[in-house]
C-alpha positions as CSV (number, residue, x, y, z in Angstrom):
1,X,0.0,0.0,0.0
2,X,1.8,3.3,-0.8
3,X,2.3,5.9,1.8
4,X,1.3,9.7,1.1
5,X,3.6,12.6,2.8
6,X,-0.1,13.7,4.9
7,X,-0.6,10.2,6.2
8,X,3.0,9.8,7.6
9,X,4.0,12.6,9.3
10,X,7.5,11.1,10.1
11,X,8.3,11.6,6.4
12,X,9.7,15.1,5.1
13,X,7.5,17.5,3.5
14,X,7.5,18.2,-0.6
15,X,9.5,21.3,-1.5
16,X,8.3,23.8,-2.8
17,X,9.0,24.8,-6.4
18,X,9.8,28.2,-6.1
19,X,11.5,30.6,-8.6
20,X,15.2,30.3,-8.7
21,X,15.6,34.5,-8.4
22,X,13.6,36.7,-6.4
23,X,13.4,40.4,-6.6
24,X,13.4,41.1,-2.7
25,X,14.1,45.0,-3.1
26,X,11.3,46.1,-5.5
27,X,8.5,48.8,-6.0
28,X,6.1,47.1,-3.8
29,X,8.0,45.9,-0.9
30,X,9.2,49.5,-0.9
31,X,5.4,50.7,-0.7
32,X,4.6,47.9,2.3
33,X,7.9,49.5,4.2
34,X,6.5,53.2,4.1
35,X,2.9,52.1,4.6
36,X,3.5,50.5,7.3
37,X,5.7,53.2,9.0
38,X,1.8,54.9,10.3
39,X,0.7,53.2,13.3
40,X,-3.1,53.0,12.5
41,X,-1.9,51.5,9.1
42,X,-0.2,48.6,11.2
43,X,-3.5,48.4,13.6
44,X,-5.7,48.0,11.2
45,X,-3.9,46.0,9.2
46,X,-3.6,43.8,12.2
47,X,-7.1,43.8,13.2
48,X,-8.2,42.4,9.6
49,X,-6.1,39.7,9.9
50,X,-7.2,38.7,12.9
51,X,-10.3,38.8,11.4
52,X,-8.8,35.9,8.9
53,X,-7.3,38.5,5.7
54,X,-3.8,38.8,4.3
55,X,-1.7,41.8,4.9
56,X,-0.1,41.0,1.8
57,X,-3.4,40.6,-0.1
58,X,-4.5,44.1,1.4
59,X,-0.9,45.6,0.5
60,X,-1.6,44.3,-3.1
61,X,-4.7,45.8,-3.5
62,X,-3.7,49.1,-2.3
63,X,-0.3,49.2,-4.2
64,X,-2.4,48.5,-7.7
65,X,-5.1,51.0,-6.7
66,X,-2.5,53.5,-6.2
67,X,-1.2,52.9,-9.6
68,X,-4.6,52.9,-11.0
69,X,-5.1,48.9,-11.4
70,X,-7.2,46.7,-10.3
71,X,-7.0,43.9,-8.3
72,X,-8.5,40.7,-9.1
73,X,-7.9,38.9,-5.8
74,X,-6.6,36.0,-8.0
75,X,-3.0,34.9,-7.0
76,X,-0.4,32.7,-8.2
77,X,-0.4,29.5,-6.5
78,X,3.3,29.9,-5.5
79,X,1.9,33.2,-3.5
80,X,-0.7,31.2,-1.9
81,X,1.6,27.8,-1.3
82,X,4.2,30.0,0.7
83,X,1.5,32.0,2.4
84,X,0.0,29.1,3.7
85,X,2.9,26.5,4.4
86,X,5.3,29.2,5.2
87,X,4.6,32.7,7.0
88,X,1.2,31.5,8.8
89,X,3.3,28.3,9.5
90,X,5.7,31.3,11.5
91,X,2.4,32.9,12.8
92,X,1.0,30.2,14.1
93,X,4.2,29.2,15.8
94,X,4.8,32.9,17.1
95,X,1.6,32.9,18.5
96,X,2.1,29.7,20.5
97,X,5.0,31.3,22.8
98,X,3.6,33.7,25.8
99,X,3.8,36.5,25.6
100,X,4.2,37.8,29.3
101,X,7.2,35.7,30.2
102,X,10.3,37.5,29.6
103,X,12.3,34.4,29.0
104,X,10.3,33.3,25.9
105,X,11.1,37.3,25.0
106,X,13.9,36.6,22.1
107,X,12.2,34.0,20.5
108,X,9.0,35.7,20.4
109,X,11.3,38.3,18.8
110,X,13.0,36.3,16.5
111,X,10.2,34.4,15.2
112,X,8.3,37.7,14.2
113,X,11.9,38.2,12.5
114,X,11.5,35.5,10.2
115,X,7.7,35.9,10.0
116,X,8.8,39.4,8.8
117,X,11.4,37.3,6.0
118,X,8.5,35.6,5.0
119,X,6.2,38.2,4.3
120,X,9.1,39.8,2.2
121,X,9.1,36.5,0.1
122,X,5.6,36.4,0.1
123,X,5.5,40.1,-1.6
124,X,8.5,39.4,-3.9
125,X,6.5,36.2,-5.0
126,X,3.4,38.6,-5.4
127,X,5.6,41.1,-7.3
128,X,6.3,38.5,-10.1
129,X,3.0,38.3,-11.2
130,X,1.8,42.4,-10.7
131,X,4.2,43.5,-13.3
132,X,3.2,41.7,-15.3
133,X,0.4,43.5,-17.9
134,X,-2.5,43.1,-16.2
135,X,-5.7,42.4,-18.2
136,X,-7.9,43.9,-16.0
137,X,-6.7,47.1,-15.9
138,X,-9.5,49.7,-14.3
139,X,-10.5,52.5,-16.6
140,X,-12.0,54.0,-13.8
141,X,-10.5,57.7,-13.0
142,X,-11.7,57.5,-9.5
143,X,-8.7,56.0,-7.3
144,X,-11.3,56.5,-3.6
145,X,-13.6,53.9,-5.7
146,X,-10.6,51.9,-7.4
147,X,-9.5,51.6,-4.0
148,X,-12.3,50.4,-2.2
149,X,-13.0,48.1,-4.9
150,X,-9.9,46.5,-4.9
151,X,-9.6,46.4,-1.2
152,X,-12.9,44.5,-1.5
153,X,-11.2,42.2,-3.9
154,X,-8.7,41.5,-1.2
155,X,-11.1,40.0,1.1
156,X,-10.6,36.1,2.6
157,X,-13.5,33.9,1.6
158,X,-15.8,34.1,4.6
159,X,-16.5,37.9,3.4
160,X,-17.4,40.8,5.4
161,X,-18.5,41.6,8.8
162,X,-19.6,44.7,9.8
163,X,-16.4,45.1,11.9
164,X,-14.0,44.5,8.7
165,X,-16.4,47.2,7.1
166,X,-15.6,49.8,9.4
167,X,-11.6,48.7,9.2
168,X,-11.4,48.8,5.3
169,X,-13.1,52.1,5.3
170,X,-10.3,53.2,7.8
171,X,-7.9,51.6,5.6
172,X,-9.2,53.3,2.3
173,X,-9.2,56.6,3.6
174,X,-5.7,55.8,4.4
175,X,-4.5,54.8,1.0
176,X,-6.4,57.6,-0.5
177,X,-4.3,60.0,1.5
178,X,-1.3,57.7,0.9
179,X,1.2,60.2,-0.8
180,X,1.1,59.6,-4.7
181,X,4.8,59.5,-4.9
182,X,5.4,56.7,-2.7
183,X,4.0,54.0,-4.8
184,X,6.2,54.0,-7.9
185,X,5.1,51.1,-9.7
């Protein structure tokens, strides 16, 4: 009878095929770096996925909106693969140590290090496929309704809530002020 990697968990797991050369410093990672630097970006950002979306997703979205694209909310499966198997693998473990014991204090930190690592991978993996022509290029000349659209696009499966509502109208009003010069696409 043959044995599958998910029935035997003493067996390593499949690597991943991943592109041989990454562009880690590129336009977009650039625009998560300066987004991020406001505080109520990070919160809110926070807060939605807790409420089960993808930063990166969200930083997508916004990042095309800016440059006056939509966003499908279709991804590569690479982008997905390493989402899943990789930084909320480092989430989930990050979680799992306390924090209010000082002594689990520089794992904690270097776990959020390499969650961190793994967002950047996860963007640079993203970036690929964005600059690429995309075919469904808005011709709306609104960016406040390209945004919100997009953001929309961004959303996980289960949808919206009426809290999510309230945090992507936050978050929209924060993109729209977003300073057109930081995006370069």
């Amino acid at each position: 009878m043959p044995v599958s990697l998910e029935a035997n968990p003493n067996l390593p797991p499949e690597t991943m095929a991943l592109p041989e050369h990454l562009e880690l410093e590129n336009p977009l990672w650039r625009f998560a770096l300066s987004f991020w630097q406001d505080s109520l970006a990070q919160e809110t950002c926070l807060a939605l996925q807790n409420e089960g979306w993808s930063v990166t997703r969200i930083l997508c979205a916004g990042w095309l909106a800016l440059d006056g694209r939509a966003y499908t909310g279709i991804e590569d499966a690479k982008v997905t693969e390493w989402r899943s198997r990789v930084t909320g693998s480092l989430r989930k473990i990050r979680k799992s140590v306390p924090k209010s014991q000082a002594s689990y204090a520089a794992l904690r930190s270097s776990l959020a290090n390499l969650e961190l690592e793994s967002e950047r991978i996860e963007l640079a993996l993203a970036w690929q496929t964005l600059i690429t022509p995309n075919p469904e290029q808005s011709n709306m000349r609104e960016r406040d309704n390209l945004i919100r659209l997009n953001l929309a696009a961004a959303a996980p499966a289960s949808g919206l809530t009426a809290d999510t509502r309230q945090l992507l109208s936050t978050l929209g009003d924060m993109f729209i002020a977003f300073p057109q010069g930081n995006t370069q696409p």
